[in-house]
C-alpha positions as CSV (number, residue, x, y, z in Angstrom):
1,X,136.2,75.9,64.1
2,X,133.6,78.3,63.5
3,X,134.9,81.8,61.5
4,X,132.6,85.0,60.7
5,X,132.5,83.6,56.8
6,X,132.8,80.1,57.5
7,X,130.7,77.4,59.4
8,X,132.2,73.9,60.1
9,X,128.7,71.4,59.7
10,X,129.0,67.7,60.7
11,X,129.7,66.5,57.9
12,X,130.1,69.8,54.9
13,X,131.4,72.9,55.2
14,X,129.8,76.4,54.1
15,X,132.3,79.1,53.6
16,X,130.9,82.9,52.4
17,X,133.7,84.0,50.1
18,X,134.3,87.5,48.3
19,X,131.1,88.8,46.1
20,X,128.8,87.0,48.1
21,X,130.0,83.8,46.5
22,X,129.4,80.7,48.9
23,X,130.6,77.1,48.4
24,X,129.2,74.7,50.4
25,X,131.5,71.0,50.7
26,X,131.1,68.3,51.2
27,X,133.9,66.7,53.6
28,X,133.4,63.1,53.7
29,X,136.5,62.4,51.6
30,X,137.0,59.1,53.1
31,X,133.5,57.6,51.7
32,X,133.6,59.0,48.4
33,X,131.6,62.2,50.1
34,X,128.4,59.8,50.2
35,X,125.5,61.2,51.4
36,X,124.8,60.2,54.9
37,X,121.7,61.7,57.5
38,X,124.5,64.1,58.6
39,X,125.4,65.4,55.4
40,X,121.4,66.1,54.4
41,X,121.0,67.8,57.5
42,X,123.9,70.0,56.9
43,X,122.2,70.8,53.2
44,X,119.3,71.9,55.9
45,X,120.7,73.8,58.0
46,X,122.9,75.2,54.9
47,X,120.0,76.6,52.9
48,X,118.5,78.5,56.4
49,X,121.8,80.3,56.3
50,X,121.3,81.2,52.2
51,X,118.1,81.6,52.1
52,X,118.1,84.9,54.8
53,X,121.8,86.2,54.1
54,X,120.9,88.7,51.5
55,X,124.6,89.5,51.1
56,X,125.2,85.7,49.5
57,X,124.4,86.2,46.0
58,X,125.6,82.8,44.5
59,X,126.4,79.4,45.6
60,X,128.9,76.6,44.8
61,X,128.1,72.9,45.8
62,X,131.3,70.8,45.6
63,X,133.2,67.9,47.4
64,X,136.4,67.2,48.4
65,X,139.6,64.8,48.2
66,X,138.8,64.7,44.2
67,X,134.9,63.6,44.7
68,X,131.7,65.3,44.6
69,X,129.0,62.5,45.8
70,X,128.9,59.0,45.6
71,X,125.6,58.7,45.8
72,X,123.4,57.5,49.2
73,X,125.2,56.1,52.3
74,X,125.1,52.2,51.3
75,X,127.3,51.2,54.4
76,X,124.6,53.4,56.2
77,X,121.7,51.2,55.0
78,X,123.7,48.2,55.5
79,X,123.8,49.2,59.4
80,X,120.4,49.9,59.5
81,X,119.2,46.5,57.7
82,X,121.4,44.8,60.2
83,X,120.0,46.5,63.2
84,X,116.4,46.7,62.4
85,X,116.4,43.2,59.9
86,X,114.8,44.2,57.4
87,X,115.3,48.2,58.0
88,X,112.8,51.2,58.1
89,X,109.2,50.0,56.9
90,X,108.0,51.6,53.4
91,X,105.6,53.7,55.2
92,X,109.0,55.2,57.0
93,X,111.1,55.1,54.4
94,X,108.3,56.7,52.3
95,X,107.9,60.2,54.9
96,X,112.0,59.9,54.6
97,X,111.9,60.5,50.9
98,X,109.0,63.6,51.7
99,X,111.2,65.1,54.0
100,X,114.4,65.1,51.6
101,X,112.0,66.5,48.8
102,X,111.0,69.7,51.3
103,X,115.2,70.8,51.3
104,X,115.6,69.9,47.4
105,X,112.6,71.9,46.6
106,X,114.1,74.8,48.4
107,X,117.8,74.0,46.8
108,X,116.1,74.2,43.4
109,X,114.5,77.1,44.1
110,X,117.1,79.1,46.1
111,X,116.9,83.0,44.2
112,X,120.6,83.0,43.8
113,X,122.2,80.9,40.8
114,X,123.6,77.5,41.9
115,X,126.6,76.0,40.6
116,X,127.8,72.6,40.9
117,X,131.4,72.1,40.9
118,X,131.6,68.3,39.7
119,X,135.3,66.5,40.2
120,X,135.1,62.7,40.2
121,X,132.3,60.7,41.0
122,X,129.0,61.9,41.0
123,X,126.8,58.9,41.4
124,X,123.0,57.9,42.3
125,X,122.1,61.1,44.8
126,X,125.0,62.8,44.1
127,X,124.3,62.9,40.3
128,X,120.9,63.9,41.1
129,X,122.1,66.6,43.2
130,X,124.2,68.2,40.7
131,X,121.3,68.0,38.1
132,X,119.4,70.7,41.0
133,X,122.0,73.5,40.0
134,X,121.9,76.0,37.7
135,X,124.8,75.2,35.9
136,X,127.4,72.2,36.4
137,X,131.0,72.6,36.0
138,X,132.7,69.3,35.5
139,X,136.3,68.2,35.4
140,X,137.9,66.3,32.7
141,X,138.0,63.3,35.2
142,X,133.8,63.9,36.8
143,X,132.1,60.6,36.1
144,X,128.2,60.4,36.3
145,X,125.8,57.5,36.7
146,X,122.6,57.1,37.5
147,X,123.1,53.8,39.2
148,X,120.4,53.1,41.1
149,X,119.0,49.8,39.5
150,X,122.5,48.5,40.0
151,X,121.3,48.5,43.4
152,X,117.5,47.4,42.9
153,X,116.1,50.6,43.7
154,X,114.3,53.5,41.3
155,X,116.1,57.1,41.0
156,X,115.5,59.6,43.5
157,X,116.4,63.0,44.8
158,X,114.2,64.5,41.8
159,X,116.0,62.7,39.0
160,X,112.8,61.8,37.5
161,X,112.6,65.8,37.1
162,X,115.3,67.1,36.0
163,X,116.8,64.4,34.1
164,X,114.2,63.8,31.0
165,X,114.3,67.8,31.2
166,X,117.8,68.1,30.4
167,X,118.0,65.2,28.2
168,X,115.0,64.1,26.9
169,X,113.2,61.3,27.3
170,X,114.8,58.9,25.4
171,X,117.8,59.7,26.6
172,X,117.0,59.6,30.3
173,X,115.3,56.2,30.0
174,X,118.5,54.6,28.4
175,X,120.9,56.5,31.4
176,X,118.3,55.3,34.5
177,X,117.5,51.9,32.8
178,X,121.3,51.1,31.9
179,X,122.7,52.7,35.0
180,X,126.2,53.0,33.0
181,X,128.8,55.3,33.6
182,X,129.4,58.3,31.2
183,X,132.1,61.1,31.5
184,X,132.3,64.9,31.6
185,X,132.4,65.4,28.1
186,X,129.5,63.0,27.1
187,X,127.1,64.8,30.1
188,X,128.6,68.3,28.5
189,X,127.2,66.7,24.5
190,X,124.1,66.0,26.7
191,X,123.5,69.4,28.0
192,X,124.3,68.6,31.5
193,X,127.2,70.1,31.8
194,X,128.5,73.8,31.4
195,X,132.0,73.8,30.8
196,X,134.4,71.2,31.6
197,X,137.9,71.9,33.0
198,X,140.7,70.4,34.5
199,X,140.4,69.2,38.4
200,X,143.4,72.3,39.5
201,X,141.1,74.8,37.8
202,X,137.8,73.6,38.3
203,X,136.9,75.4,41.8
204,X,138.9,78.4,40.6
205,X,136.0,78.6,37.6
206,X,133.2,78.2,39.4
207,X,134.0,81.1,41.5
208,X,134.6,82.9,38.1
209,X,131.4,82.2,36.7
210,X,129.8,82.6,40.6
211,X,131.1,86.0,40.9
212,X,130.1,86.9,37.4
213,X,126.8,85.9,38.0
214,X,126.5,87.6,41.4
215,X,126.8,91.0,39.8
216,X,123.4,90.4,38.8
217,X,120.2,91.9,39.8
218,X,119.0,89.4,42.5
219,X,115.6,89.7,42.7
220,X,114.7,89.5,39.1
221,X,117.3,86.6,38.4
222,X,115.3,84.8,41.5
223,X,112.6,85.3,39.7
224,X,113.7,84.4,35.9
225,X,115.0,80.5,37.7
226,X,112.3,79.9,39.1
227,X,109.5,80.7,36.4
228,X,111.7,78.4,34.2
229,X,111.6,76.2,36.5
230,X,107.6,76.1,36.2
231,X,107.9,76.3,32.6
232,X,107.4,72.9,31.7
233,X,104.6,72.1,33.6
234,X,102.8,75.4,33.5
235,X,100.2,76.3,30.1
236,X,100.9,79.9,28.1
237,X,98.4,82.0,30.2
238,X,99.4,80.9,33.7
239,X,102.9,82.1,32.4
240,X,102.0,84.8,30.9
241,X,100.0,86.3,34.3
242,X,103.5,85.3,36.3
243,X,105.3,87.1,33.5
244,X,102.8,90.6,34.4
245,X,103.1,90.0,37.7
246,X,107.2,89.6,38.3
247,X,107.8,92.7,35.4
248,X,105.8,94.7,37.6
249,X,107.5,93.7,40.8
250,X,111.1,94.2,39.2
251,X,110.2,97.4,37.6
252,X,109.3,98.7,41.0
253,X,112.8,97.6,42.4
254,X,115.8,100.2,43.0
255,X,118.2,98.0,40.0
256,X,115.7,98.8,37.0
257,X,115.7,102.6,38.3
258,X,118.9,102.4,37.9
259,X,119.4,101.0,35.3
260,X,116.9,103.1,33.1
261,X,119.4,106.2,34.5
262,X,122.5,104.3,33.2
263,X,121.1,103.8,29.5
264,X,120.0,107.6,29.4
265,X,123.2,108.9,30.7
266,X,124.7,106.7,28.1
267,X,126.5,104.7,30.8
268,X,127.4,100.8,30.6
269,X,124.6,98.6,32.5
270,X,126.4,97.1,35.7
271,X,125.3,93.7,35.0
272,X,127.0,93.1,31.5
273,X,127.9,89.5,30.2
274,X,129.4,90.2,27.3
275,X,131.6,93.4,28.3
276,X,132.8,91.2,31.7
């Protein structure tokens, strides 16, 4: 049932915690929380809530009965070879994929930090869905694979992205061509994961870090994710005139005012990583 901070989707939950911290679940425990047409509409109509609640200020992604994502719905295209024979044409399945990249653009670009809060599997999709947060929090029992030529098909869900970006390209070529399985602490040497914990304390953290991060100024943090996010593919001066133009925007907003009065009064900043 639907609560003022919680909304019950078809197939995830999104609940708006203390801070502005909201955690979005997945709550398909009984498939491994793999990602059905339900579930990607509930990422949907999830991100219209985030994106226009000012008052959320960080979000958590997670799954539930000791899974994050399994990866697609494979039972799901089973059903839909068997009732169509062969199943969608390429042209269909091809404006499928578009659509999906419209809501993962806006996931990866939401202006509030992302966290991913990884416990068991997170397979195919679902490891590619983790690699759109900020940060990923593992447990010491999160296993990732990019397992999609198992399955005679090429990684999606912006893998090709964010993968060789985190990784590098070697490294990304040997995890998508070998489709093996790899554990929190070989994704955390890889510089995919953030900080591993154990699967009692893992949600617990990622509110920590959430609510740590929320104290932050919004807008310019919005901003800072998503330049870097352009950094790769963008030349020096096309950063450098984004650079002028957000450090004039943020300079104009009420937090640097503030904060300028803080340093002169000799007062501690309110967003301060070291002294939280």
């Amino acid at each position: 049932m639907n609560t003022p901070n919680t909304m019950d989707l078809r197939e995830a939950t999104l609940r708006i915690g203390e801070h502005g911290v909201a955690e979005f679940t997945h709550q398909r425990p009984q498939a491994c929380n793999a990602l059905s047409m339900a579930m990607r509409q509930d990422y949907r109509d999830m991100l219209e809530r985030v994106e226009n609640d000012r008052a959320i200020r960080a979000l958590i992604i997670t799954g539930s009965g000791g899974s994050f994502c399994a990866g697609g719905d494979v039972k799901g295209m089973a059903a839909m070879q068997s009732a169509e024979g062969a199943g969608p044409s390429g042209e269909a399945r091809s404006r499928i994929g578009a659509d999906h990249h419209r809501w993962l653009d806006r996931l990866r670009s939401l202006d509030v930090p992302v966290i991913a809060a990884v416990d068991g599997p997170a397979f195919g999709a679902g490891a590619s869905l983790a690699l759109m947060a900020d940060f990923v929090l593992a447990s010491n029992r999160a296993t990732f694979c990019m397992v999609f030529a198992r399955m005679g098909m090429v990684p999606d869900f912006g893998a090709f992205h964010t993968l060789p970006r985190l990784v590098g390209l070697a490294r990304a070529k040997e995890l998508m061509l070998t489709a093996r399985r790899f554990g929190a602490e070989e994704a955390r040497d890889m510089g995919i994961v953030y900080a591993v914990h154990g699967p009692e304390q893992l949600l617990d953290e990622a509110r920590r870090l959430a609510t740590r991060l929320a104290n932050g100024p919004r807008d310019a943090m919005g901003m800072i994710k998503n330049t870097l996010n352009r950094s790769f593919d963008s030349d020096y001066r096309t950063l450098a005139e984004i650079e002028a133009h957000q450090q004039a925007v943020a300079m104009s907003l009420p937090y640097h005012a503030d904060a300028v009065q803080r340093f002169v009064r000799k007062e501690p900043p309110a967003y301060d990583w070291d002294r939280a």
